[in-house]
N, C-alpha and C positions, 0 to 999 in steps of 0.2 A: 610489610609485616601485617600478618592476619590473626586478631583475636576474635572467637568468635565463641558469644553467646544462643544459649536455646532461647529461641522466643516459640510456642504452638510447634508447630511441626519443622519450623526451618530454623536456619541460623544468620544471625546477623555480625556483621565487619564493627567490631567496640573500636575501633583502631583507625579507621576512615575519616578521615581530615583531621584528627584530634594533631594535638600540639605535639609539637616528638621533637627531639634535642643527642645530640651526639657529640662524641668529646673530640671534634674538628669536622672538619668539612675539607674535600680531596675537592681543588677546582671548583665546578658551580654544583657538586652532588649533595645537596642540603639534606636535610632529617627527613622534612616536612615530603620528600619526595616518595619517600618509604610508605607512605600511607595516603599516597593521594588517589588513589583508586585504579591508578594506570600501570596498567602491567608490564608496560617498556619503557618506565620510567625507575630509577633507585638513587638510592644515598650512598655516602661513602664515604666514610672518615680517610685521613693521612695514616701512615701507619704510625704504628704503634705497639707495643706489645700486649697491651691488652684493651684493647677498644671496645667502647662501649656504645649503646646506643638506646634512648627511650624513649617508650610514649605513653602518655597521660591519657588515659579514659574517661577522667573530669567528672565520675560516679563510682561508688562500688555495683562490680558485677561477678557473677558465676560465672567463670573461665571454663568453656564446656574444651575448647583444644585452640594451640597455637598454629600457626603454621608461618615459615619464614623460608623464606624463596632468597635465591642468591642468583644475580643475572650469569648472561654467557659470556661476558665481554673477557676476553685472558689479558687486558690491560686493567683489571678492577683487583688481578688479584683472586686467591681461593680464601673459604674459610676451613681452616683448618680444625679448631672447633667455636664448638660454640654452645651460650650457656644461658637457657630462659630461666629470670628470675621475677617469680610475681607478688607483689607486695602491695599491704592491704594501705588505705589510708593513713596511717600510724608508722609506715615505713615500718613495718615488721613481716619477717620473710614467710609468704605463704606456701607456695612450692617451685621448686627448683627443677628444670630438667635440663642433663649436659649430654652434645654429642663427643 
């Protein structure tokens, strides 16, 4: 998972080793794998019918765009959708986007 704020001209990863939590864990694919900076690594809940998965930024920030990548493995499973919800420190819903 890639959240990524404007800083000057580029953008920075708000999401890069911060703490992240999912409602199980498939085998050894923990949360924390989702944002460790490696891009042949992921997470991966058990199934479920509506799974979730999140990460703490540990600040408020301007959310300039998300981006969320799902590996190639056809043993991990597809997502068939899926739904970013971003919420301020107050736990109150700032914006929603669903595929």
């Amino acid at each position: 998972m890639l959240l990524f704020a404007a800083l000057g001209f580029g953008y920075i990863n708000l999401a890069l080793n911060q703490p992240a939590v999912q409602q199980s864990t498939y085998e050894t694919l923990v949360a924390s794998l989702a944002v460790d900076g490696d891009n042949y690594t992921t997470s991966c809940t058990k199934y479920h019918v509506y799974p979730w998965w999140s990460v703490d930024l540990g600040a408020p920030y301007d959310v300039h765009h998300v981006t969320v990548t799902h590996d190639r493995d056809p043993n991990h499973g597809t997502v068939a959708e899926l739904n970013v919800l971003i919420y301020d420190r107050y736990s109150e819903l700032l914006a929603i986007s669903a595929t």
